[in-house]
C-alpha positions in Angstrom: -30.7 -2.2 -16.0 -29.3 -3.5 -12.8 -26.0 -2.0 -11.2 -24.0 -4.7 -12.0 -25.3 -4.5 -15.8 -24.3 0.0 -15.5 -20.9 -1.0 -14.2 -20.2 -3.8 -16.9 -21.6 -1.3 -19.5 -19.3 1.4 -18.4 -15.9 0.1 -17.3 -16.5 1.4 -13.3 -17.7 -0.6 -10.5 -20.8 -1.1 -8.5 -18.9 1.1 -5.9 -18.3 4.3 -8.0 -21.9 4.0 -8.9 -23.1 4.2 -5.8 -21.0 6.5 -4.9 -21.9 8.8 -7.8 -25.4 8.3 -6.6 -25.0 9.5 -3.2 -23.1 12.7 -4.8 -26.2 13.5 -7.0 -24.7 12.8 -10.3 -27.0 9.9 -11.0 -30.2 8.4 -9.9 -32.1 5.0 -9.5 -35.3 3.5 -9.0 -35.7 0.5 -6.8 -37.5 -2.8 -8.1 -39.6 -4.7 -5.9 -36.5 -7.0 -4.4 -34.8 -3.8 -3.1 -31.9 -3.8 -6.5 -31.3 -0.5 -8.0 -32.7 -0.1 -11.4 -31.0 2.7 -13.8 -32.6 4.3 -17.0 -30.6 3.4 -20.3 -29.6 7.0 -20.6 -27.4 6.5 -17.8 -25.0 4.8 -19.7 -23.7 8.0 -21.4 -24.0 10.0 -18.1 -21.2 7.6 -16.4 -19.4 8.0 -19.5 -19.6 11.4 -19.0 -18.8 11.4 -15.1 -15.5 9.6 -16.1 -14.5 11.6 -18.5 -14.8 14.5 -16.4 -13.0 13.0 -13.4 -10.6 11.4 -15.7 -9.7 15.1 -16.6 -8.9 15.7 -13.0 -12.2 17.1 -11.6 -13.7 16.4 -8.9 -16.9 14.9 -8.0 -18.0 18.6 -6.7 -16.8 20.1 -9.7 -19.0 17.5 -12.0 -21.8 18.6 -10.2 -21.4 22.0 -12.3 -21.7 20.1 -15.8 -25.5 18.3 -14.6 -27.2 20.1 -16.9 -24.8 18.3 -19.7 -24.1 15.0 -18.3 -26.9 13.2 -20.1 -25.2 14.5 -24.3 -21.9 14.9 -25.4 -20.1 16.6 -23.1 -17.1 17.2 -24.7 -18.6 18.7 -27.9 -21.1 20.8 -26.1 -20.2 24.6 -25.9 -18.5 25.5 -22.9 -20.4 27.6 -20.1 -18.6 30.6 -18.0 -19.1 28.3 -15.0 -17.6 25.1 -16.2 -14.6 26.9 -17.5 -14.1 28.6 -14.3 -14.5 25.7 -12.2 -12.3 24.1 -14.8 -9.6 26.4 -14.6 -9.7 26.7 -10.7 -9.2 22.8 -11.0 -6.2 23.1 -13.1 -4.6 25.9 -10.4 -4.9 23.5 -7.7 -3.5 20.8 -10.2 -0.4 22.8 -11.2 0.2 23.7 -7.3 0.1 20.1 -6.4 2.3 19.3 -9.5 4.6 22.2 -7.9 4.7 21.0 -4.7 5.4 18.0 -5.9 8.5 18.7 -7.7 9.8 20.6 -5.1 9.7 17.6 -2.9 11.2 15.1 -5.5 14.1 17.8 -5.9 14.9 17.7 -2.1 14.7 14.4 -1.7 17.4 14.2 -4.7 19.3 16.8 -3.2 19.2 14.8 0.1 19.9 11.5 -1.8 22.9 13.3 -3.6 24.2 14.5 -0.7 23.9 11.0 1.1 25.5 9.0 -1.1 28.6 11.9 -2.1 27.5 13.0 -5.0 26.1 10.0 -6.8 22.5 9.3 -7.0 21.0 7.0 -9.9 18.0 8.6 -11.4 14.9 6.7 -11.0 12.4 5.8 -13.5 
């Protein structure tokens, strides 16, 4: 199948495939015009790839889960390298969620201050 035809197939975009591509995650062969021609199986390897990213991995961190991409990822067993790259992931996650907050609380503080007292929450 042609890129367009991988990106319909799996809710991304051209784009994200080639990037994903260039990262390693998944490969093409080229037809005689030049296009990029991808197996059938990749299908469930993008699916995979989302997932994964959708999670909050990175593309780095997908690298790790290769050897899985191409099943059920989410049912496989867990190895002692995905869950530590996993858990790493979520530290960073939970520092940036941190950091985050403490901003947003600042700014509130700030905001408070500002207007004497009276700042209307946002949603």
């Amino acid at each position: 199948m042609r890129i367009g035809e991988l990106a319909r197939a799996t809710g991304t975009t051209a784009r994200a495939l080639r990037h994903y591509e260039q990262a390693g995650l998944i490969s093409s062969e080229r037809a005689s015009n030049g296009y990029r021609v991808y197996d059938e199986r990749a299908v469930v390897r993008v699916g995979n790839i989302r997932c994964l990213l959708a999670a909050g991995l990175t593309l780095d961190d997908v690298r790790v889960f290769l050897p899985c991409l191409d099943g059920d990822v989410t049912a496989a067993p867990p190895s002692d390298r995905g869950l530590r790259v996993a858990r790493e992931r979520l530290a960073v996650l939970n520092q940036r969620i941190a950091s985050q907050t403490e901003a947003r609380d600042r700014l509130e503080t700030a905001l408070r201050q500002a207007a004497g007292g009276q700042v209307r929450p946002v949603a």
